[in-house]
Biopython code that builds the backbone (N, CA, C, O; Angstrom):
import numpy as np
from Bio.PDB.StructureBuilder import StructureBuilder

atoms = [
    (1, "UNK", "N", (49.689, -35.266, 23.642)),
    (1, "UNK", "CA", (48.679, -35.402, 24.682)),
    (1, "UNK", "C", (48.545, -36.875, 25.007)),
    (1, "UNK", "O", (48.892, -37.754, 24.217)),
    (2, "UNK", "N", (48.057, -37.094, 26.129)),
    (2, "UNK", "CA", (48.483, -38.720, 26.817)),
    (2, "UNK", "C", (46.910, -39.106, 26.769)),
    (2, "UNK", "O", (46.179, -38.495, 27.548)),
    (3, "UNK", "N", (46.379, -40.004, 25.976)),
    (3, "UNK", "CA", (45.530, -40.721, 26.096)),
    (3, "UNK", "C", (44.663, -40.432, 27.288)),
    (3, "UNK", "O", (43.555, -39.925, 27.114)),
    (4, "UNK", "N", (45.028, -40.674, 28.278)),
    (4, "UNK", "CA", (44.450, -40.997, 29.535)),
    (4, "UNK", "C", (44.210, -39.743, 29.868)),
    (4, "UNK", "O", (43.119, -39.671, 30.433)),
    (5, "UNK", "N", (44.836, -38.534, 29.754)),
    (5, "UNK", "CA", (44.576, -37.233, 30.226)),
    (5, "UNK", "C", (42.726, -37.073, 29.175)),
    (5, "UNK", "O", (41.581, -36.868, 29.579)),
    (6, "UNK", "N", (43.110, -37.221, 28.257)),
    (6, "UNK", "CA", (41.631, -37.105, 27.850)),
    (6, "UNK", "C", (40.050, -37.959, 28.143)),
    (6, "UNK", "O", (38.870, -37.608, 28.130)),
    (7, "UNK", "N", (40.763, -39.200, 28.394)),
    (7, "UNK", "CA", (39.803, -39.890, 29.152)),
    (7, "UNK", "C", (39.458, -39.520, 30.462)),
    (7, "UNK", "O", (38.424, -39.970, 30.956)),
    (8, "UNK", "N", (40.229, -38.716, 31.125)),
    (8, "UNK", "CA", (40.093, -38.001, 32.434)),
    (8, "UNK", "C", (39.350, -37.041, 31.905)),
    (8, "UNK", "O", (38.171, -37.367, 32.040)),
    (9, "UNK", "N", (39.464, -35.890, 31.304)),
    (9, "UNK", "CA", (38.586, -34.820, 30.901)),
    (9, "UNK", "C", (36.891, -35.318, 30.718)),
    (9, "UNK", "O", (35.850, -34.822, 31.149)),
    (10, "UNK", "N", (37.180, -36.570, 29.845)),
    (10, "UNK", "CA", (35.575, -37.082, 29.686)),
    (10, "UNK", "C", (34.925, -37.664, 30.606)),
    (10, "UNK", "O", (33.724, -37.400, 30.552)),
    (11, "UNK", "N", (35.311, -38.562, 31.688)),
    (11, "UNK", "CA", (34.922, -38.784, 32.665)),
    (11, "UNK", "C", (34.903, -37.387, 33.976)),
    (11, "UNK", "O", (34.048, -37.612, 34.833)),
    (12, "UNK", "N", (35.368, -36.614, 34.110)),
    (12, "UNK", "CA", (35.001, -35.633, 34.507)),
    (12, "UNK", "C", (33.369, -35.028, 34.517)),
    (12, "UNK", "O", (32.535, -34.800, 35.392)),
    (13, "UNK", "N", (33.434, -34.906, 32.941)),
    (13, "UNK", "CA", (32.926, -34.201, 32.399)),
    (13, "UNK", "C", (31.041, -34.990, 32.562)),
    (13, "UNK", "O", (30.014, -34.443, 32.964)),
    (14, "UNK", "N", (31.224, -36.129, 32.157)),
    (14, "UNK", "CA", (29.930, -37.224, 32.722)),
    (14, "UNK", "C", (29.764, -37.213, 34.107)),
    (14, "UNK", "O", (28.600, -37.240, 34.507)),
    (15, "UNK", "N", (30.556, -37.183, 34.832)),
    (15, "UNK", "CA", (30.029, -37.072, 35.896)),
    (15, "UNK", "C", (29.278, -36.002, 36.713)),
    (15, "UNK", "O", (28.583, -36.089, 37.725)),
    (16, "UNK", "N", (29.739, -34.711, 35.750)),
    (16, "UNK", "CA", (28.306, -33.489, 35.734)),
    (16, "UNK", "C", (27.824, -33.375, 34.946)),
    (16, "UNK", "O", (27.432, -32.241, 34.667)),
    (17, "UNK", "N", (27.555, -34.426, 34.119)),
    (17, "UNK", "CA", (25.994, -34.337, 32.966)),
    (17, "UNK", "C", (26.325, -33.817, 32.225)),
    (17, "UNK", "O", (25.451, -33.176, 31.641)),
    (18, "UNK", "N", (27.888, -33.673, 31.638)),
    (18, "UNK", "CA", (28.150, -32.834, 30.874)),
    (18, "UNK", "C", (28.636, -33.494, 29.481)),
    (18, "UNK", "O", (28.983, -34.642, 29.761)),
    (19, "UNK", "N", (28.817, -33.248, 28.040)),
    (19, "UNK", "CA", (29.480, -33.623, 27.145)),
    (19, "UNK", "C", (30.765, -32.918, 26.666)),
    (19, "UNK", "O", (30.689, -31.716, 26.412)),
    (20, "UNK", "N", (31.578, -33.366, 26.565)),
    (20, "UNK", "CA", (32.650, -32.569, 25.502)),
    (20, "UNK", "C", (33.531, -33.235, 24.650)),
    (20, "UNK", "O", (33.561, -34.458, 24.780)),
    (21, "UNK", "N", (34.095, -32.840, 23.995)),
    (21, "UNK", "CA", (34.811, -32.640, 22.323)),
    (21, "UNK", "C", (36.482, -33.033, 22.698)),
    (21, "UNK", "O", (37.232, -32.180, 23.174)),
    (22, "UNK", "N", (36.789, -34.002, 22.500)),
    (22, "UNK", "CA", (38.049, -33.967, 22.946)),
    (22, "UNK", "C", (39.546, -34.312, 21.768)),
    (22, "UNK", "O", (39.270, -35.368, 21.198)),
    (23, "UNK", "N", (40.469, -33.964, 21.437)),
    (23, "UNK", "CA", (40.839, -34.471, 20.053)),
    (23, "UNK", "C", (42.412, -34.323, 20.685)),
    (23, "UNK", "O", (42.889, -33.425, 21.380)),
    (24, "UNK", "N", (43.025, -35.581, 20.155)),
    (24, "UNK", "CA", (44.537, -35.966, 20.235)),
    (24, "UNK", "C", (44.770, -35.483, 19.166)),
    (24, "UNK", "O", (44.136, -35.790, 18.156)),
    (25, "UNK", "N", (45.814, -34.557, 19.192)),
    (25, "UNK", "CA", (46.529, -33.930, 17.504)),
    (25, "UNK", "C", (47.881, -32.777, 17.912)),
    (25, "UNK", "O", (47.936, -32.108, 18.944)),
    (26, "UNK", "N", (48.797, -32.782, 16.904)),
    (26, "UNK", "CA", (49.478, -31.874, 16.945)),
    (26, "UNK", "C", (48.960, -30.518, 16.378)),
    (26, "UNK", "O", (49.094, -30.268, 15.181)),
    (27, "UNK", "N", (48.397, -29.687, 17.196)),
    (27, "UNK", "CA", (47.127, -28.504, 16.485)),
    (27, "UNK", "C", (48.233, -27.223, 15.954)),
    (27, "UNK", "O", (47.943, -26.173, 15.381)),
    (28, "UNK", "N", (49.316, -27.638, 16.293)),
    (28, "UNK", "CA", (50.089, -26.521, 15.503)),
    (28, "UNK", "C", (50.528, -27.038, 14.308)),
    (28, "UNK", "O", (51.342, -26.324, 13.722)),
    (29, "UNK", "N", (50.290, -27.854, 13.888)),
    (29, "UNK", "CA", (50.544, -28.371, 11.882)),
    (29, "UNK", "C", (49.099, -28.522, 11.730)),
    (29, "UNK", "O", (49.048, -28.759, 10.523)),
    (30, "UNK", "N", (48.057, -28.540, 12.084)),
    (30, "UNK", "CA", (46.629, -27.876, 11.588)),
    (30, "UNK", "C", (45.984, -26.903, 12.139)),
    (30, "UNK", "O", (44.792, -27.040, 12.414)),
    (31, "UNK", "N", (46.742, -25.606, 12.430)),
    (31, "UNK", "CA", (45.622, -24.785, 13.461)),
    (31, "UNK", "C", (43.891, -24.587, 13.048)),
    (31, "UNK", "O", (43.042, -23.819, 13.499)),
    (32, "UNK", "N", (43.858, -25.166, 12.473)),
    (32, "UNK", "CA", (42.542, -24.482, 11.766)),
    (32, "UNK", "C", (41.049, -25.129, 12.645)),
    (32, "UNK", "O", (39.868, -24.785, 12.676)),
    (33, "UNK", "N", (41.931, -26.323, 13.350)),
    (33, "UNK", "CA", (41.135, -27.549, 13.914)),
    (33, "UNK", "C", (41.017, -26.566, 14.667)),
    (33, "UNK", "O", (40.500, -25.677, 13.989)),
    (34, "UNK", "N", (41.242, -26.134, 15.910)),
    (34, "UNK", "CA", (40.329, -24.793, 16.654)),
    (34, "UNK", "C", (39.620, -24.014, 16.737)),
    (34, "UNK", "O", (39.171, -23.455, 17.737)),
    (35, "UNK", "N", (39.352, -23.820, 15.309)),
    (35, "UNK", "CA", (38.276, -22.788, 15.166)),
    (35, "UNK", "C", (37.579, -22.796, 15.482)),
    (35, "UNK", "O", (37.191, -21.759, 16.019)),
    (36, "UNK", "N", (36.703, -24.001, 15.467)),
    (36, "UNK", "CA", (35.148, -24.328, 15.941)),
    (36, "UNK", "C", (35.093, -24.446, 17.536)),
    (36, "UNK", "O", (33.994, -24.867, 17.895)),
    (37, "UNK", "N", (35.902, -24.212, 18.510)),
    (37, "UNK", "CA", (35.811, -25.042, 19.746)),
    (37, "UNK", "C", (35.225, -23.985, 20.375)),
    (37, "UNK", "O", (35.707, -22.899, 20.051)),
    (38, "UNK", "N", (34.236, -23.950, 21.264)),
    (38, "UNK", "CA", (33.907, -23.149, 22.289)),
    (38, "UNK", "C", (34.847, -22.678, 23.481)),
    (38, "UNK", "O", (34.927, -21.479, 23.748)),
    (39, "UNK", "N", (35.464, -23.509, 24.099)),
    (39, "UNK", "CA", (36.145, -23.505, 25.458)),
    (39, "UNK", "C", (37.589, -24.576, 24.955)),
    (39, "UNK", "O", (37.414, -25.758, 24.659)),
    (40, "UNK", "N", (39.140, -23.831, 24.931)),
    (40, "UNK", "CA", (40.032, -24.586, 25.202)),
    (40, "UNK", "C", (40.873, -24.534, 26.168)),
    (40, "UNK", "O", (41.165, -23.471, 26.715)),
    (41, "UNK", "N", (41.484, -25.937, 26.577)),
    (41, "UNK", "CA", (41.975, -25.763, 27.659)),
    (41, "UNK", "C", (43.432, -26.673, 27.107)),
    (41, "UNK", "O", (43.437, -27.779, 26.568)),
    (42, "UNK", "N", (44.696, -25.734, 27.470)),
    (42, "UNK", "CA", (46.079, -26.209, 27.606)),
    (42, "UNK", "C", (46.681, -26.340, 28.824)),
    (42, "UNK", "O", (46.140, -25.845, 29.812)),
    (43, "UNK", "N", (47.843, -26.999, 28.920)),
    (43, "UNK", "CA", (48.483, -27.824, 29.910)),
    (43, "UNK", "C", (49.598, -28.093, 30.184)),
    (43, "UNK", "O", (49.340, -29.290, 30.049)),
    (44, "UNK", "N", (50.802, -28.103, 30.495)),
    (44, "UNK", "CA", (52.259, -28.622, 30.104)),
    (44, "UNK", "C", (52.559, -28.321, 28.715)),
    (44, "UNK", "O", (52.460, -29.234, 27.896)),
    (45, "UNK", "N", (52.895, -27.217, 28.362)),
    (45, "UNK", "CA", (53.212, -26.593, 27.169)),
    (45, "UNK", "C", (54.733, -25.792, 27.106)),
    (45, "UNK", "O", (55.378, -25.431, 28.090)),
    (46, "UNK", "N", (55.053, -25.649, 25.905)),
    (46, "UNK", "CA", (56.100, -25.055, 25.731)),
    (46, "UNK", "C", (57.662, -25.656, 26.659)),
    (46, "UNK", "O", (58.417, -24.837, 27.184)),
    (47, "UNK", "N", (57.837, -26.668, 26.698)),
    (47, "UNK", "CA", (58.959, -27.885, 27.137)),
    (47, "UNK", "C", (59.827, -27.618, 26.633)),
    (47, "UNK", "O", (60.896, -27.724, 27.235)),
    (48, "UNK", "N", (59.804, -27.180, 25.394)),
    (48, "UNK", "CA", (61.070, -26.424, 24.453)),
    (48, "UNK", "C", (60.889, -25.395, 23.492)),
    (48, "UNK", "O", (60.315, -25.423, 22.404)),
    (49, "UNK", "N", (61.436, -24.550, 24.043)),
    (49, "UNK", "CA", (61.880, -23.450, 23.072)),
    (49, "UNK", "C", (61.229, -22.905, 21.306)),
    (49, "UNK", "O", (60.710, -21.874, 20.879)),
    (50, "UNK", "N", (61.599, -24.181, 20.723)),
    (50, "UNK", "CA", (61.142, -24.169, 19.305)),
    (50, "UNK", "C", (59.611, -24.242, 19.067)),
    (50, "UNK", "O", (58.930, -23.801, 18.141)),
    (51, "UNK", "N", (59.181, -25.132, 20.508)),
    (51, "UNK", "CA", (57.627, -24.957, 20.488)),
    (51, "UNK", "C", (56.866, -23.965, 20.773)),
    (51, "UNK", "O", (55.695, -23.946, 20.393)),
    (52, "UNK", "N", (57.415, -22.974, 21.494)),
    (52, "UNK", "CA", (56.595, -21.789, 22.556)),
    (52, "UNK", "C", (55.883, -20.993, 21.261)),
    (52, "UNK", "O", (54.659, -21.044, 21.145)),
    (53, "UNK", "N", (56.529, -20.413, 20.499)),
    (53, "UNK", "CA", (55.791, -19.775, 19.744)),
    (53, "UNK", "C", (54.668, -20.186, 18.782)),
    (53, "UNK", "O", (53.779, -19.400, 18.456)),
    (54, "UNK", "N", (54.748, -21.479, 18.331)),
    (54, "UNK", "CA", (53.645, -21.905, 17.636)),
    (54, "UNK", "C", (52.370, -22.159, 18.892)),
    (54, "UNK", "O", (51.436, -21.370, 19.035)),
    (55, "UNK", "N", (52.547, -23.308, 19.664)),
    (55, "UNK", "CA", (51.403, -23.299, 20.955)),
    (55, "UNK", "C", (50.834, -22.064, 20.918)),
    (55, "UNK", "O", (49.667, -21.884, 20.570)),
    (56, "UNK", "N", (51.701, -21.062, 21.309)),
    (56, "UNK", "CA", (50.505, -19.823, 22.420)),
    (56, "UNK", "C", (50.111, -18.756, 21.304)),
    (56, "UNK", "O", (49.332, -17.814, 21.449)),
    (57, "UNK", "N", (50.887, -19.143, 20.047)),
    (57, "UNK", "CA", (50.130, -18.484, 18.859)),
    (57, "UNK", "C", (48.767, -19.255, 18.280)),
    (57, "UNK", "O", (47.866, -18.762, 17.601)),
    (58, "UNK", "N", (48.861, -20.166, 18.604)),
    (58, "UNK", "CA", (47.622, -21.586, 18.693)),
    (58, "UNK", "C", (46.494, -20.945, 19.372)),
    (58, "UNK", "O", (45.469, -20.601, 18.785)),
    (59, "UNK", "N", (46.756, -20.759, 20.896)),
    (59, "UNK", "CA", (45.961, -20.468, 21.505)),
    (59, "UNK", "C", (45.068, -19.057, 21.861)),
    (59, "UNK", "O", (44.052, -18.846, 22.524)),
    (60, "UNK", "N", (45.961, -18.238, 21.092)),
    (60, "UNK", "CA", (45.579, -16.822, 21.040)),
    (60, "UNK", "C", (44.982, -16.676, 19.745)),
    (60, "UNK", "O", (44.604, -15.561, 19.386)),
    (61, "UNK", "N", (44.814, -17.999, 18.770)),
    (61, "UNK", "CA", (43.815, -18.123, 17.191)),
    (61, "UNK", "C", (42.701, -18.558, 17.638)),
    (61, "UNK", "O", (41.745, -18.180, 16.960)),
    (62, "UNK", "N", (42.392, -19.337, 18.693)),
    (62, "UNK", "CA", (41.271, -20.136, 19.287)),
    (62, "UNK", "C", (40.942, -18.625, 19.827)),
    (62, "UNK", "O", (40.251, -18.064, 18.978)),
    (63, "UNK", "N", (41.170, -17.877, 20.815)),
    (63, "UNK", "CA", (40.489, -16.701, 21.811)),
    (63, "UNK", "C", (40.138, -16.024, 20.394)),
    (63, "UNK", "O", (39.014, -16.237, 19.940)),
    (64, "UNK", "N", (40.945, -15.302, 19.744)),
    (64, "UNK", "CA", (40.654, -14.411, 18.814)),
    (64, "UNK", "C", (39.259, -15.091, 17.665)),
    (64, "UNK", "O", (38.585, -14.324, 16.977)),
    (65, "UNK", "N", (39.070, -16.461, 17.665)),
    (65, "UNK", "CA", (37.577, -16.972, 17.258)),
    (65, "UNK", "C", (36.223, -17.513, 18.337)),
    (65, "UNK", "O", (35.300, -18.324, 18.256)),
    (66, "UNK", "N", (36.769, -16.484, 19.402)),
    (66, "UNK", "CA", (35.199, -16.478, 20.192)),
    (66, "UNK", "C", (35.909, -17.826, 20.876)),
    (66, "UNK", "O", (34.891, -18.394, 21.271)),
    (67, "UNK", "N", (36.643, -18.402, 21.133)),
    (67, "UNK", "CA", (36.823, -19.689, 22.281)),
    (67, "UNK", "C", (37.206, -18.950, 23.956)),
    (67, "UNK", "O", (38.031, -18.050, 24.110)),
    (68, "UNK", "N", (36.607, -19.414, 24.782)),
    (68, "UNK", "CA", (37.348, -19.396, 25.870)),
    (68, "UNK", "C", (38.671, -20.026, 26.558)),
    (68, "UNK", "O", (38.558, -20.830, 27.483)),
    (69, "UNK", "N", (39.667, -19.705, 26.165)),
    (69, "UNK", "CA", (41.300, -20.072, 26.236)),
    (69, "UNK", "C", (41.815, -20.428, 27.792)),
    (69, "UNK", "O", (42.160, -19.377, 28.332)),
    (70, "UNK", "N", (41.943, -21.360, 28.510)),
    (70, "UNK", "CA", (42.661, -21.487, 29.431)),
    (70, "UNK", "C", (44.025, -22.314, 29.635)),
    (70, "UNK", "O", (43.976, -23.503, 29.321)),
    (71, "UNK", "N", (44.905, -21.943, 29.994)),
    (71, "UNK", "CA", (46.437, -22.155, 29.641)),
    (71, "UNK", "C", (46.911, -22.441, 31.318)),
    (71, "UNK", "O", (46.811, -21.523, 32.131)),
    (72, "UNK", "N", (47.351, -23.597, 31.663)),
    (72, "UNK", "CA", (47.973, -23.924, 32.564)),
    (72, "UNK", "C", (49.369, -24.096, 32.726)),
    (72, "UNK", "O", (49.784, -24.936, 31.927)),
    (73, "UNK", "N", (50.388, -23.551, 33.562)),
    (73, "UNK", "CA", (51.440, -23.428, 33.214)),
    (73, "UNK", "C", (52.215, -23.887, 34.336)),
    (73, "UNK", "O", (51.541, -23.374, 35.229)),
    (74, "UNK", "N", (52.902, -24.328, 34.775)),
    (74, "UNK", "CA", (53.814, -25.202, 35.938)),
    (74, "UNK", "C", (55.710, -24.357, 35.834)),
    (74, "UNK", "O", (56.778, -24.797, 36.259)),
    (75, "UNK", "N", (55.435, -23.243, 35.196)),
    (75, "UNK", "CA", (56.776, -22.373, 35.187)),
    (75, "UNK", "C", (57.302, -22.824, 34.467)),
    (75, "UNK", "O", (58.386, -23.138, 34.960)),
    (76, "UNK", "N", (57.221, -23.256, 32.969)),
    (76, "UNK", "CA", (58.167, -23.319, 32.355)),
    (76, "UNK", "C", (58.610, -22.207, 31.806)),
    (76, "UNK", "O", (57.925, -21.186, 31.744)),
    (77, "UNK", "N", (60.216, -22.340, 31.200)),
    (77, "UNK", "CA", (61.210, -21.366, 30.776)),
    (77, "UNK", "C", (60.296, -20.830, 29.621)),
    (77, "UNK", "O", (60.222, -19.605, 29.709)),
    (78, "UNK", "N", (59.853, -21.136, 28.974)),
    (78, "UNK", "CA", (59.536, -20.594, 27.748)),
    (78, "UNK", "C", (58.086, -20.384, 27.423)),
    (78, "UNK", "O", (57.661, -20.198, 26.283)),
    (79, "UNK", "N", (57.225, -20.437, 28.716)),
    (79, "UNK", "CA", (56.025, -19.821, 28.394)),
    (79, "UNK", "C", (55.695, -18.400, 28.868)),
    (79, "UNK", "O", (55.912, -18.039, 30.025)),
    (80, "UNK", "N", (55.129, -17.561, 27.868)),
    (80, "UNK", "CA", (54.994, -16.456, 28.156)),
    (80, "UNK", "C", (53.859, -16.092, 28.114)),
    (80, "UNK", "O", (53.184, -16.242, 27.095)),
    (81, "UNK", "N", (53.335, -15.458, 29.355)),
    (81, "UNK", "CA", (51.909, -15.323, 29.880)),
    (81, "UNK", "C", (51.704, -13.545, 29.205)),
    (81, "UNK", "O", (50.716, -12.947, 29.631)),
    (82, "UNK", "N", (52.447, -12.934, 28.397)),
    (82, "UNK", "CA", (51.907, -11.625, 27.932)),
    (82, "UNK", "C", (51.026, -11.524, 27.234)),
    (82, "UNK", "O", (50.995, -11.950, 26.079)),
    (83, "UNK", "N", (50.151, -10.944, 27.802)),
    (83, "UNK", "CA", (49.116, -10.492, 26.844)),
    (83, "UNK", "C", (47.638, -11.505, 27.908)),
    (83, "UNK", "O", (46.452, -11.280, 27.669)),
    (84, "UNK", "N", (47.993, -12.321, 28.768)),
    (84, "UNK", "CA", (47.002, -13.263, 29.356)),
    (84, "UNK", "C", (47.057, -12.426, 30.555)),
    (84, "UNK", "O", (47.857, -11.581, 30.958)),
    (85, "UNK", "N", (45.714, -13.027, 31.103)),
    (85, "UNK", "CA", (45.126, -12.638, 32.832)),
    (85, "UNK", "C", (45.199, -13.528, 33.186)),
    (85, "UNK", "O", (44.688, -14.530, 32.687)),
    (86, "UNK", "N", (46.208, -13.451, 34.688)),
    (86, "UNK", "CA", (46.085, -14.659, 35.774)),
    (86, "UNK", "C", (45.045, -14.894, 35.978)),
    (86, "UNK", "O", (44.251, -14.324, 35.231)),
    (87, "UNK", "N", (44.432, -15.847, 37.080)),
    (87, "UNK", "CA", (43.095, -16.272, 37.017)),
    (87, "UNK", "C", (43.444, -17.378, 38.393)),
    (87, "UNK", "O", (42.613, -17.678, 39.250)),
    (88, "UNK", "N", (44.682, -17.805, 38.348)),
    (88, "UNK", "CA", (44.559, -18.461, 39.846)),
    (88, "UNK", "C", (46.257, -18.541, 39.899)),
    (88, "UNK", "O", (47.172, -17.951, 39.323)),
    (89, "UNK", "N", (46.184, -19.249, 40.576)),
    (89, "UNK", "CA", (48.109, -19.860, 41.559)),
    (89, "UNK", "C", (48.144, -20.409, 42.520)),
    (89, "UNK", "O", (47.607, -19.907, 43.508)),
    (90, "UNK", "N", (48.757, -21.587, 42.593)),
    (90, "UNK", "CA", (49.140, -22.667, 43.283)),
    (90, "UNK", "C", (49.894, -23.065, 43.222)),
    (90, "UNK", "O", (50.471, -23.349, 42.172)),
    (91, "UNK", "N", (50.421, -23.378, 44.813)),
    (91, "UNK", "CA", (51.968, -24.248, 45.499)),
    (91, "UNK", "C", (51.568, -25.151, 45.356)),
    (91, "UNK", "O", (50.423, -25.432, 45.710)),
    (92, "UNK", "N", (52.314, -25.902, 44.817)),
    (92, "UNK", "CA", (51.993, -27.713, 45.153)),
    (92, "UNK", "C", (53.741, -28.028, 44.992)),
    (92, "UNK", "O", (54.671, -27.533, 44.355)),
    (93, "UNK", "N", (53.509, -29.423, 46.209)),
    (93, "UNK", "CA", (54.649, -30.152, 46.358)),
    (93, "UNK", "C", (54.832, -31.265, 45.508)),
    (93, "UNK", "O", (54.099, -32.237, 45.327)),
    (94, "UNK", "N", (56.191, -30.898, 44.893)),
    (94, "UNK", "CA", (56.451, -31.696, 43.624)),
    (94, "UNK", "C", (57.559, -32.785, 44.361)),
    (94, "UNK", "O", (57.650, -32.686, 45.585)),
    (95, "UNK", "N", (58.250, -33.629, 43.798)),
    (95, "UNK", "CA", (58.887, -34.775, 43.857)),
    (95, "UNK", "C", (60.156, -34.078, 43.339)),
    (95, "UNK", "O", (60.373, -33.844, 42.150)),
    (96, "UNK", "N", (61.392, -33.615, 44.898)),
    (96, "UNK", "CA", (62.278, -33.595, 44.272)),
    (96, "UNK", "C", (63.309, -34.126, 43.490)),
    (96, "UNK", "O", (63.999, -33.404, 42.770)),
    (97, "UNK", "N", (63.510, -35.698, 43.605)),
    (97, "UNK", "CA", (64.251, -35.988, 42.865)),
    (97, "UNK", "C", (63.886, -36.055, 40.736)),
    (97, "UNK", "O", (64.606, -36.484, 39.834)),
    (98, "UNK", "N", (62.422, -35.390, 40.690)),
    (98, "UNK", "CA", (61.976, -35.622, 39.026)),
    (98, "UNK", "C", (62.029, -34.220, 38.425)),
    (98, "UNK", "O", (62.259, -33.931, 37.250)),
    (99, "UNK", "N", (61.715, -33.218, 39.679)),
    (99, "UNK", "CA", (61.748, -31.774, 39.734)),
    (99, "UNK", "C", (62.769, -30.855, 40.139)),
    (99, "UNK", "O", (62.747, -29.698, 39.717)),
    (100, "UNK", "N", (63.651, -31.256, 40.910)),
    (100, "UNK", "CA", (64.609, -30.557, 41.163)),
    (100, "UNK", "C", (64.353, -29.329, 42.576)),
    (100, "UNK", "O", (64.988, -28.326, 42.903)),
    (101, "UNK", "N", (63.254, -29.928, 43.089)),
    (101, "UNK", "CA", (62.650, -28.586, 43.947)),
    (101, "UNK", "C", (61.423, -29.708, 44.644)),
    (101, "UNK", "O", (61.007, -30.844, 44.416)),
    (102, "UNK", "N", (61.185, -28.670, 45.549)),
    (102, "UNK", "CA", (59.810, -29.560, 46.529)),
    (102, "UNK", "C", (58.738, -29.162, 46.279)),
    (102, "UNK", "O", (57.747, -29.890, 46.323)),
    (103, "UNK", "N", (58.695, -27.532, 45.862)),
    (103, "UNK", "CA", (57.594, -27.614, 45.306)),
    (103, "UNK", "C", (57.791, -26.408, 43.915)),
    (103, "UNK", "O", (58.693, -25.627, 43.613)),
    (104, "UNK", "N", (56.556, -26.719, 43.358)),
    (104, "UNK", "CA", (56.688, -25.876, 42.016)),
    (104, "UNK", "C", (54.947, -24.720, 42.002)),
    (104, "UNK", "O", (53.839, -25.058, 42.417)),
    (105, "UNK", "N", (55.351, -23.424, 41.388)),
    (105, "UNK", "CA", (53.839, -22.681, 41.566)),
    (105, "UNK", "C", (53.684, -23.226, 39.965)),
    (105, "UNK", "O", (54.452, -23.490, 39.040)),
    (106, "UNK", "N", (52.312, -23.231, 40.191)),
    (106, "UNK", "CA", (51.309, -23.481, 39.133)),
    (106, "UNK", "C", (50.293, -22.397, 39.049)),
    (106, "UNK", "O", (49.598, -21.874, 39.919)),
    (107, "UNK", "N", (50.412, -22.162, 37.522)),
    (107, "UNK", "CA", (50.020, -20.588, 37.526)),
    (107, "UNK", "C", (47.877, -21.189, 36.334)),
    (107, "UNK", "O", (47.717, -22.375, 36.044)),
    (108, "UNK", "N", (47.247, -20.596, 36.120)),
    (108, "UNK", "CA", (46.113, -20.664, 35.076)),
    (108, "UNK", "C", (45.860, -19.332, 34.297)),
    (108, "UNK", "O", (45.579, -18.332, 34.958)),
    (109, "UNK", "N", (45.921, -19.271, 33.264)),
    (109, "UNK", "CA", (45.875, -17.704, 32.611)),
    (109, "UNK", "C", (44.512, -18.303, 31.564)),
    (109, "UNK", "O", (44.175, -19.426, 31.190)),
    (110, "UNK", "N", (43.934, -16.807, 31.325)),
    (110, "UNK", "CA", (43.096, -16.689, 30.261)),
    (110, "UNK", "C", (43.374, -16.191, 28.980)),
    (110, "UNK", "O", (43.081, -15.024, 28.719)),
    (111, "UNK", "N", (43.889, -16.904, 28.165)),
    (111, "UNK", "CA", (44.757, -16.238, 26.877)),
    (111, "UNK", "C", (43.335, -15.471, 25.842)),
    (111, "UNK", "O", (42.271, -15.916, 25.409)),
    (112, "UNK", "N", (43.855, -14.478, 25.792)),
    (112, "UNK", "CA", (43.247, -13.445, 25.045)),
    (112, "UNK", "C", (43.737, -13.480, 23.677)),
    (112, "UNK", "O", (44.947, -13.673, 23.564)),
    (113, "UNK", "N", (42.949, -13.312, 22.439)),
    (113, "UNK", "CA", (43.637, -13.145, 21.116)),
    (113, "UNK", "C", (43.623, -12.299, 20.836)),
    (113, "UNK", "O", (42.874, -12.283, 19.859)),
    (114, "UNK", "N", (44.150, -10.939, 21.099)),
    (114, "UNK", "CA", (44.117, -9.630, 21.016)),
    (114, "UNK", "C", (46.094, -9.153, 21.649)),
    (114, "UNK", "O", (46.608, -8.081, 21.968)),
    (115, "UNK", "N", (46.652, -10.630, 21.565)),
    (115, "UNK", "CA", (47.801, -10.113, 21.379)),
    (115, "UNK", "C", (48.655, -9.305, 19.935)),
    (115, "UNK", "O", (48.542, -9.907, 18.867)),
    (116, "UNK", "N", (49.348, -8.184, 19.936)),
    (116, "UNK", "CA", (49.911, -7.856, 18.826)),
    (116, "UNK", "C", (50.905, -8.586, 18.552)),
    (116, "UNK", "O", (51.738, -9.103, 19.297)),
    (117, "UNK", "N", (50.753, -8.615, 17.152)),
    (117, "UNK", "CA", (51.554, -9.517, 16.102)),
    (117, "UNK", "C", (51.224, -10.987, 16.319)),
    (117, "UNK", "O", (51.749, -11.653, 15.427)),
    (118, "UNK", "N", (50.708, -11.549, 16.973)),
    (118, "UNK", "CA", (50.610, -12.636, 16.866)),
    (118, "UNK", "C", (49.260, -13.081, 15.370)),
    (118, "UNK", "O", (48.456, -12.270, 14.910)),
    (119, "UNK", "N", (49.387, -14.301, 15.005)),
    (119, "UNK", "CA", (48.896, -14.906, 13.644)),
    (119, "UNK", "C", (49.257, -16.232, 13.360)),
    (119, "UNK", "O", (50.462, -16.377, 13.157)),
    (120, "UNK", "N", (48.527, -17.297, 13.282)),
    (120, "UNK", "CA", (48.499, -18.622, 12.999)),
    (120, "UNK", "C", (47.883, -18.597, 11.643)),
    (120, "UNK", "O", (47.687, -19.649, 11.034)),
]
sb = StructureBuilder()
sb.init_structure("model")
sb.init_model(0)
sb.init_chain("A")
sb.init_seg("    ")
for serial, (resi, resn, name, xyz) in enumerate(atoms, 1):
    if name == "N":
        sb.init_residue(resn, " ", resi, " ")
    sb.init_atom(name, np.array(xyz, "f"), 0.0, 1.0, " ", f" {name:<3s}", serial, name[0])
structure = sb.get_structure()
């Protein structure tokens, strides 16, 4: 997670009177750090392969302890929205020469922890 993306979340977040909890960590070598969170929100996930399954098993341990799970996804190969409810979608025009395309859909799901077999 990029520094600055979280300083964006907190300044957001002040600017409607709001507080929140924000933590830089690799949460799949401690899942446990989730437990407590009310509301999580993911982002650019699953980039490779070896990661997909720990992340969205991450995030379906947070739903399955009472968190509200939101998962943003920009089409990558290896995220799999089963078991989640869409919740929005958006075209946006990307930069073809970094993307390969002009524009890319951007999807938001509500990950549910009531997927089978999943366990962190």
């Amino acid at each position: 997670i990029a520094a600055w993306a979280l300083t964006v979340v907190r300044l957001a977040a002040a600017t409607q009177g709001q507080e929140v909890e924000t933590l830089q960590a690799d949460l799949t070598s401690q899942p446990e750090l989730v437990d407590g969170f009310d509301i999580v929100l993911a982002a650019d996930l699953v980039y490779e392969r070896r990661e997909a399954g720990g992340q969205l098993a991450l995030l379906r341990r947070a739903a399955r302890n009472g968190a509200w799970v939101l998962a943003g996804d920009g089409g990558r190969s290896w995220f799999d929205p089963a078991g989640m409810e869409l919740l929005a979608e958006y075209r946006l025009a990307v930069s073809r020469d970094l993307e390969g395309v002009d524009q890319r859909v951007a999807r938001v799901y509500r990950v549910r922890g009531d997927a089978a077999g999943e366990q962190v």
